[in-house]
Short mmCIF file of the C-alpha atoms (twelve columns), coordinates in Angstrom:
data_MODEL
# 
_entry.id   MODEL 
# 
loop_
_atom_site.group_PDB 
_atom_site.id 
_atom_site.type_symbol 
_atom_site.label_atom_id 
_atom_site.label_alt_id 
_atom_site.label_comp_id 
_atom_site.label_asym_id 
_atom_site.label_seq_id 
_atom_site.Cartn_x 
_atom_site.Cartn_y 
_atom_site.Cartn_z 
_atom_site.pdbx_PDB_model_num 
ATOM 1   C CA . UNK A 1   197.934 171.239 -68.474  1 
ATOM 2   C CA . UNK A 2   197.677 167.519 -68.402  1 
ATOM 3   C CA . UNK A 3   195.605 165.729 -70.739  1 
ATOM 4   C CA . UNK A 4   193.082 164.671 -67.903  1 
ATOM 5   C CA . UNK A 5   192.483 168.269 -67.415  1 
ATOM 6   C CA . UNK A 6   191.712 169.260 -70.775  1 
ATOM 7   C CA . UNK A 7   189.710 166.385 -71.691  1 
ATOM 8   C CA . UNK A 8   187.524 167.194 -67.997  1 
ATOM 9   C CA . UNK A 9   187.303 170.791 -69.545  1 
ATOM 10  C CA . UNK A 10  186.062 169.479 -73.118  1 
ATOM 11  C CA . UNK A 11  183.587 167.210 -71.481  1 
ATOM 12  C CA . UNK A 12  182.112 169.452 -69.058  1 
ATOM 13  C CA . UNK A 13  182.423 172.115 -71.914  1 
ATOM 14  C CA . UNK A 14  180.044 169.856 -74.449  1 
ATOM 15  C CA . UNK A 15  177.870 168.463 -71.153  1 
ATOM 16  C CA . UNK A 16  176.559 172.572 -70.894  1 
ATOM 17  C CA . UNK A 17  176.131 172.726 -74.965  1 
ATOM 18  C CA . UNK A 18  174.118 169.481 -74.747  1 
ATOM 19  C CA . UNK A 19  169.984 169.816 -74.077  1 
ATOM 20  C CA . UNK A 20  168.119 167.474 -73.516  1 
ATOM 21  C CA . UNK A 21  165.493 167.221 -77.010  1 
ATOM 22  C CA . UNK A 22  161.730 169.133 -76.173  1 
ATOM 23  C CA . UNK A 23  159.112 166.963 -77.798  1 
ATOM 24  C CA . UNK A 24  155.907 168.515 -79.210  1 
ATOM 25  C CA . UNK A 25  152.566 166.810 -79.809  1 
ATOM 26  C CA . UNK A 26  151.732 168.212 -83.399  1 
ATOM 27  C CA . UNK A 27  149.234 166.237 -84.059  1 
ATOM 28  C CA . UNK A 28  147.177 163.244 -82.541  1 
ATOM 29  C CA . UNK A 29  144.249 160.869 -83.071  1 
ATOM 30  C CA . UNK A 30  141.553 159.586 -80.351  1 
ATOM 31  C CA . UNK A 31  140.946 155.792 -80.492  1 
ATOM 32  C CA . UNK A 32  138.995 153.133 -77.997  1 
ATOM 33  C CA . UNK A 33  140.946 152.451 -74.680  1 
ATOM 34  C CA . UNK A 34  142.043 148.799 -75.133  1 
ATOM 35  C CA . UNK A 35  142.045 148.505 -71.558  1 
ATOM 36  C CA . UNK A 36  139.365 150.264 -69.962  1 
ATOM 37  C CA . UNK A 37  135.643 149.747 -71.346  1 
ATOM 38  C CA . UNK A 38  133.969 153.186 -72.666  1 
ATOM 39  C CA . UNK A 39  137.165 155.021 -72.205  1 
ATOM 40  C CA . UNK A 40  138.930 156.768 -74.968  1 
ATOM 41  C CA . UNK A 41  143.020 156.626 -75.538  1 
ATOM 42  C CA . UNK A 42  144.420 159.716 -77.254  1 
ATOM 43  C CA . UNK A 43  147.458 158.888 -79.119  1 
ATOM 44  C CA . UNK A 44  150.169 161.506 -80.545  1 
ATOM 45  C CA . UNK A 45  150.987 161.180 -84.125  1 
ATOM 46  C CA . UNK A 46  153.176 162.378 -86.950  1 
ATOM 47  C CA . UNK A 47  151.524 163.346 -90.502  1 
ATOM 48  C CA . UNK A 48  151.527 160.401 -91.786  1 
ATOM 49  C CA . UNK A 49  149.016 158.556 -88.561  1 
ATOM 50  C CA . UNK A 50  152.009 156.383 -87.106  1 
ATOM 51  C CA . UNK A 51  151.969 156.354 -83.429  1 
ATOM 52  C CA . UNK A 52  154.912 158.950 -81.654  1 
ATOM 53  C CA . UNK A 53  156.276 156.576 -79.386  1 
ATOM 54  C CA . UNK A 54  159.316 159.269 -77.915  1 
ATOM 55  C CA . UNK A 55  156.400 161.379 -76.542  1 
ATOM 56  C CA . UNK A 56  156.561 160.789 -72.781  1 
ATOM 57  C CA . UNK A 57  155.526 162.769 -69.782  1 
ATOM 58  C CA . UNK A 58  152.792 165.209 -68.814  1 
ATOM 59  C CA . UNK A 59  151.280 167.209 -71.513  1 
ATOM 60  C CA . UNK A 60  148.231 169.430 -70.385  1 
ATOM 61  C CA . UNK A 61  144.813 169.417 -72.847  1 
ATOM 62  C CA . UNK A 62  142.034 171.141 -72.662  1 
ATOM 63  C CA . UNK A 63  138.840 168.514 -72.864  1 
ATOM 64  C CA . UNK A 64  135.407 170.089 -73.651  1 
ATOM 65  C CA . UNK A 65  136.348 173.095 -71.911  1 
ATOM 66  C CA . UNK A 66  138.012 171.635 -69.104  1 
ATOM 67  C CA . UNK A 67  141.796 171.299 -68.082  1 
ATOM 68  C CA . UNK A 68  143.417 167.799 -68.311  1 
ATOM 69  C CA . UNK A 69  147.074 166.835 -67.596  1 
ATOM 70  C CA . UNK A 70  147.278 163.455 -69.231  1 
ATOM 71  C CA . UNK A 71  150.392 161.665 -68.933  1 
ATOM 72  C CA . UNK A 72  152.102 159.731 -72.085  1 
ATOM 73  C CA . UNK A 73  154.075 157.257 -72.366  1 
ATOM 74  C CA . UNK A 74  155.057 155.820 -76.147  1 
ATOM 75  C CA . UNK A 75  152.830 158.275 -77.731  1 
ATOM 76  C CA . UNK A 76  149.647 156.949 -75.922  1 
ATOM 77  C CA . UNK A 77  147.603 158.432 -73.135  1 
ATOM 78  C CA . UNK A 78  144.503 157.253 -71.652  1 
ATOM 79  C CA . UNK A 79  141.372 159.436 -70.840  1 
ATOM 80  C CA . UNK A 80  140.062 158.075 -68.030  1 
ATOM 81  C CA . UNK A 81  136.499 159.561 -67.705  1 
ATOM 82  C CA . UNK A 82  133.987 156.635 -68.762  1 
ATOM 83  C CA . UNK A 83  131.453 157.494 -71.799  1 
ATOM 84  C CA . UNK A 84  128.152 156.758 -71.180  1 
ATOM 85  C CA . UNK A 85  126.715 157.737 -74.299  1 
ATOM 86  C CA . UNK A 86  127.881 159.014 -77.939  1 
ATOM 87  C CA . UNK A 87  128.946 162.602 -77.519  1 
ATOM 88  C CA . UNK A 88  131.855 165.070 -78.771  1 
ATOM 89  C CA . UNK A 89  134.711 165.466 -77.282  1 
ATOM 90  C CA . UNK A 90  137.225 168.920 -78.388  1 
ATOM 91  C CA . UNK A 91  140.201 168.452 -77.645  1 
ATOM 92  C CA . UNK A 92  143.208 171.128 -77.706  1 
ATOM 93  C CA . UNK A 93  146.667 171.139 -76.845  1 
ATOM 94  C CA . UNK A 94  148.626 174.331 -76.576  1 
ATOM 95  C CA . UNK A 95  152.156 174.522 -75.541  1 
ATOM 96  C CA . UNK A 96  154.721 177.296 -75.687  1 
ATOM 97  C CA . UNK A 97  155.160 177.290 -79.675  1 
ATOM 98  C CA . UNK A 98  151.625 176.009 -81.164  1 
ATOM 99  C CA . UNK A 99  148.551 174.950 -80.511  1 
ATOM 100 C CA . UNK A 100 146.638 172.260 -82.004  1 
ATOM 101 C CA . UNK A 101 142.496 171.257 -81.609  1 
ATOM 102 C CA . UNK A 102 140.485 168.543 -82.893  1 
ATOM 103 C CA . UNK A 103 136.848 167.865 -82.835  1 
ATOM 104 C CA . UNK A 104 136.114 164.285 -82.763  1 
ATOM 105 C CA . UNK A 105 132.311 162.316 -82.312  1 
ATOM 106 C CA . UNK A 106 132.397 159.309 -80.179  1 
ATOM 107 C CA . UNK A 107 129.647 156.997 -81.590  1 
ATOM 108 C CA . UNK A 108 128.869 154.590 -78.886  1 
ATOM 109 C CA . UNK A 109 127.161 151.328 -80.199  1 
ATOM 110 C CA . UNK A 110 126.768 147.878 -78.370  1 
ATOM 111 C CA . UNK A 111 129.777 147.927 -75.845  1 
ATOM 112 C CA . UNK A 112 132.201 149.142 -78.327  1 
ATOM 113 C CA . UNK A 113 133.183 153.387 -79.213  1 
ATOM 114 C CA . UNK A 114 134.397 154.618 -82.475  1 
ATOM 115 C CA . UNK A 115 135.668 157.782 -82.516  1 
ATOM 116 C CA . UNK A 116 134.982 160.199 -86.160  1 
ATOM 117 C CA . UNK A 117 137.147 163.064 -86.725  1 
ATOM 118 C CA . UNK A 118 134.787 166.304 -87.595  1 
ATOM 119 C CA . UNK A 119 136.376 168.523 -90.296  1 
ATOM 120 C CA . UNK A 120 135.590 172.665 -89.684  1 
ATOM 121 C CA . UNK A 121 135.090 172.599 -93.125  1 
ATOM 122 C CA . UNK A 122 131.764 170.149 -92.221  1 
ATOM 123 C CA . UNK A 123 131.048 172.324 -89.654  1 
ATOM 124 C CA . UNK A 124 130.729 175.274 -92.096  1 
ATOM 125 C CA . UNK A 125 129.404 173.299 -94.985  1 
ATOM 126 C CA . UNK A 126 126.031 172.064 -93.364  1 
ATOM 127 C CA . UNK A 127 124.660 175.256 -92.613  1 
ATOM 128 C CA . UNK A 128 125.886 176.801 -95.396  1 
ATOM 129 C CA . UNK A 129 124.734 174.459 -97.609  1 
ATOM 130 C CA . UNK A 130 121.237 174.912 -95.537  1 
ATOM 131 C CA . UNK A 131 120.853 178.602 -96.416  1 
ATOM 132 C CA . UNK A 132 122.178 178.052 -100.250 1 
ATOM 133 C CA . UNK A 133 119.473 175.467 -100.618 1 
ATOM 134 C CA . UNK A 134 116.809 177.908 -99.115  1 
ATOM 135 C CA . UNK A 135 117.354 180.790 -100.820 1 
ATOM 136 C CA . UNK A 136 117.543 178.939 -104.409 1 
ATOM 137 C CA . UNK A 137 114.676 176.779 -103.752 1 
ATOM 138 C CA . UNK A 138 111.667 178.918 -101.449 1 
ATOM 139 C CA . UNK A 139 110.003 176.180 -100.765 1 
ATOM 140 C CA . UNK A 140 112.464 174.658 -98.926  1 
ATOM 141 C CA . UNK A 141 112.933 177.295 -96.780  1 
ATOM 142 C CA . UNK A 142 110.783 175.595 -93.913  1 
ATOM 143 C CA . UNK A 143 112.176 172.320 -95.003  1 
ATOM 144 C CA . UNK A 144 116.089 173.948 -94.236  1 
ATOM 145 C CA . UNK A 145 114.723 175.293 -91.062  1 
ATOM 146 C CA . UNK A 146 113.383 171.538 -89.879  1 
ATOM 147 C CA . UNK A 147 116.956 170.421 -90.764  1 
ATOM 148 C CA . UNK A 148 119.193 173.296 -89.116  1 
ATOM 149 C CA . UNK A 149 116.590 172.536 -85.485  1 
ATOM 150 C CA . UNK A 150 117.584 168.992 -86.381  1 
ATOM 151 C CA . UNK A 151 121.379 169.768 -86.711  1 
ATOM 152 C CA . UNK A 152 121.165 172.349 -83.842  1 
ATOM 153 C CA . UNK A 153 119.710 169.488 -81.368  1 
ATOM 154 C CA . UNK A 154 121.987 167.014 -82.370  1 
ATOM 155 C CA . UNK A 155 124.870 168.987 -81.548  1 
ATOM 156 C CA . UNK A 156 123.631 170.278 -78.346  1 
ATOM 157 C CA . UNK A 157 122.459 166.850 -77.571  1 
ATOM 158 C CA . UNK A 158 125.769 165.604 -78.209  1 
ATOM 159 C CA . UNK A 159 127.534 167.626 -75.672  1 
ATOM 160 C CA . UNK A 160 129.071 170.515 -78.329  1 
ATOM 161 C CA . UNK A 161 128.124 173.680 -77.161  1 
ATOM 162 C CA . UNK A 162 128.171 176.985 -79.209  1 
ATOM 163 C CA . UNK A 163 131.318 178.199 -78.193  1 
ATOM 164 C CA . UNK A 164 133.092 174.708 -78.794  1 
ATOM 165 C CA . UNK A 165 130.935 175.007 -82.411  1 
ATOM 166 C CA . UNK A 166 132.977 178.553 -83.708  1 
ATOM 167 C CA . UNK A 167 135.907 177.512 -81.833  1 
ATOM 168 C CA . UNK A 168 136.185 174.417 -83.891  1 
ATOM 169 C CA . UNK A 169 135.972 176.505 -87.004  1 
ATOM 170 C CA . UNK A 170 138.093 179.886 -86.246  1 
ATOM 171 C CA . UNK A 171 140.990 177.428 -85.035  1 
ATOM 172 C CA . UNK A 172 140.781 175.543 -88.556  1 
ATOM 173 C CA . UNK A 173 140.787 178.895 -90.095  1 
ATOM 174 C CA . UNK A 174 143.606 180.293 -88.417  1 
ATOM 175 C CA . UNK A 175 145.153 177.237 -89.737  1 
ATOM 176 C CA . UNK A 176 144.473 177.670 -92.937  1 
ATOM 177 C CA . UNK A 177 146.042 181.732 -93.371  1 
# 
């Protein structure tokens, strides 16, 4: 065998071993489209907040309940469904090895958006903190009741249903365990 032939065979040898990288979007962050007024960019991130910029290509979300393919390129993609008031917005990815969700609230103000990441754990805390305060003190019962209505509307009002409510909490449990 010449040496052509066995450096052909080596090279098509290591071209079948070789794969192409898959990237993952772990974890990501929703910030104001710079280019697009009340639009929201969601941006893939590592744990530390800096910007992915090898994510690239279609990834497929799920968007208040409703099926997105949003396309990145360097770690941003753009949401292009304009806001016309403040509102949440639950977000989940899910590919073939994980699957990651974040509640964020939009706060729309002037002509400008800025987007608030909402804990589970807040989402847990207020009402329990509610019924705590109730039961220790009676006469705040009515007073906690005022205050979960309040809480209640808000959320509804806000465009976070009760499904997207204990969703946003069992998925930060599972998390946790």
């Amino acid at each position: 065998m010449s040496i052509k032939t066995v450096c052909t065979f080596l090279l098509l040898l290591m071209a079948g071993f070789a794969q192409a990288a898959e990237v993952h979007i772990n974890q990501f962050i929703l910030k104001e489209n710079p280019f697009a007024k009340d639009e929201v960019a969601i941006v893939a991130t590592d744990s530390a907040g800096t910007i992915q910029e090898n994510i690239n290509g279609l990834f497929n979300f799920t968007i208040n309940g409703f099926q997105e393919e949003l396309k990145f390129e360097n770690g941003t993609a753009f949401y292009h469904h304009k806001l016309d008031k403040s509102s949440f917005l639950y977000l989940k990815h899910k590919d073939d090895f994980s699957s990651h969700a974040n509640l964020f609230y939009i706060f729309k103000h002037d002509s400008k958006l800025d987007p608030y990441k909402i804990s589970w754990k807040v989402l847990v805390a207020v009402p329990l903190i509610l019924v705590l305060l109730g039961y220790m003190f009676k006469r705040f019962i009515i007073i906690a009741i005022v205050i979960f209505c309040v809480f209640s509307y808000f959320n509804y009002h806000g465009g976070m249903s009760l499904g997207t409510f204990f969703e946003t909490i069992f998925d930060g449990l599972k998390h946790v365990f």
